[in-house]
N, C-alpha and C positions, 0 to 999 in steps of 0.2 A: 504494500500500500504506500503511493504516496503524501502521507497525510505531513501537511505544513511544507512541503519542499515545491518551491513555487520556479524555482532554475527553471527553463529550458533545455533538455538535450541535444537538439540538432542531431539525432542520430550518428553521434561522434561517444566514442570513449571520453571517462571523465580528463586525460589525460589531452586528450587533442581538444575537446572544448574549451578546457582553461588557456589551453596553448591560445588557440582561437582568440579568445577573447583579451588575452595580453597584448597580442597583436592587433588587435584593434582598436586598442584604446591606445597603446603609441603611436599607432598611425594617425589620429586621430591628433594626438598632441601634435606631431609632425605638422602633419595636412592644415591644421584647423579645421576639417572638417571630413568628412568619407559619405561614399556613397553604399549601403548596404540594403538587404530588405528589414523590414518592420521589427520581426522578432529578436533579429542580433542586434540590431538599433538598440532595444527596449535592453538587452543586458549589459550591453557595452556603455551605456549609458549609466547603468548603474553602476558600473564599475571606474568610470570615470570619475562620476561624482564622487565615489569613496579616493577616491587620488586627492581631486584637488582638496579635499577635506582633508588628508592628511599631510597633503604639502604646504596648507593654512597655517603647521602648526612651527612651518620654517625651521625646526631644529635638525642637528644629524642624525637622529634616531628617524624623524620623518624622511629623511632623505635616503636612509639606508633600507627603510620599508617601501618605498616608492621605485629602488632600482632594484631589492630583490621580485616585484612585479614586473614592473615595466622590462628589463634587463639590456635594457639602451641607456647608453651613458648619456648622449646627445637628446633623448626625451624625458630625461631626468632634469638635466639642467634648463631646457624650456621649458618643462611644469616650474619650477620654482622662480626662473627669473623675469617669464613674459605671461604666463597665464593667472597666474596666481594673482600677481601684481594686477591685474586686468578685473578680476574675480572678487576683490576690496570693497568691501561694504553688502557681499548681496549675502543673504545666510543660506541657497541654497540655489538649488536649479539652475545649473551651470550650463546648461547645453539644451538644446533646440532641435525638435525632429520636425522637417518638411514634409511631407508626400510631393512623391515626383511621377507616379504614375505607377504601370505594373511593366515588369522585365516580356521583351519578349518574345523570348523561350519557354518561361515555365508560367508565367501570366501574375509570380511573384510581383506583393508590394513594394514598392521599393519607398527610402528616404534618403535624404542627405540629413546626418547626424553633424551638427557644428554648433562652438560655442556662443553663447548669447553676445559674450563679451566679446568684440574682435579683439583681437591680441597683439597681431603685428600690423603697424598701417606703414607699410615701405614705398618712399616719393616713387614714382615710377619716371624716370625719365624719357621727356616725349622729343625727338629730334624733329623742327623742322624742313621741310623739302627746300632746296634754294629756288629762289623766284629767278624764274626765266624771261 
């Protein structure tokens, strides 16, 4: 019986699920955002939220529980010094699921999962054409 275990399986071992989902939640810190369907959305999201809650708490104990998940040295250091900082003042609901239609192949929900906060806003340099 599954009584009180609310996870999803994805028809994956516990072991490639978790993998799964670590992997989504740093790409996620990477990207600022991923394109996945509905039901990985909904865990990866939670699991994201448990991140930036404990990289909130800015000490090395949080830092050291945030890279034994994540296990990216480079999405360790973006949760703490651009998302987090971005994240200042809300107490919770860090991220944002859009609907984007359905896949398709399999006629799957799809979202784009990204945070509320933008995090990085980088000038984009635009070259003019010379006038002729």
């Amino acid at each position: 019986m599954r009584h009180k275990r609310v996870a999803k399986k994805f028809g994956r071992s516990m072991s490639h699920r978790e993998q799964l989902l670590r992997m989504m939640v740093a790409n996620l810190i990477m990207a600022d955002n991923i394109q996945t369907t509905v039901q990985k959305a909904k865990e990866t999201r939670k699991e994201a939220e448990k991140m930036v809650t404990i990289a909130r708490k800015g000490t090395l104990s949080a830092r050291r529980m945030a890279a034994a998940y994540l296990r990216s040295v480079e999405a360790v250091q973006k949760l703490f010094d651009k998302i987090v900082p971005a994240m200042e003042g809300r107490p919770g609901g860090y991220t944002r699921m859009t609907k984007i239609g359905t896949r398709k192949g399999d006629a799957a929900e799809m979202v784009v999962l990204e945070w509320v906060a933008k995090t990085v806003v980088e000038p984009v340099a635009v070259e003019e054409a010379p006038k002729a």
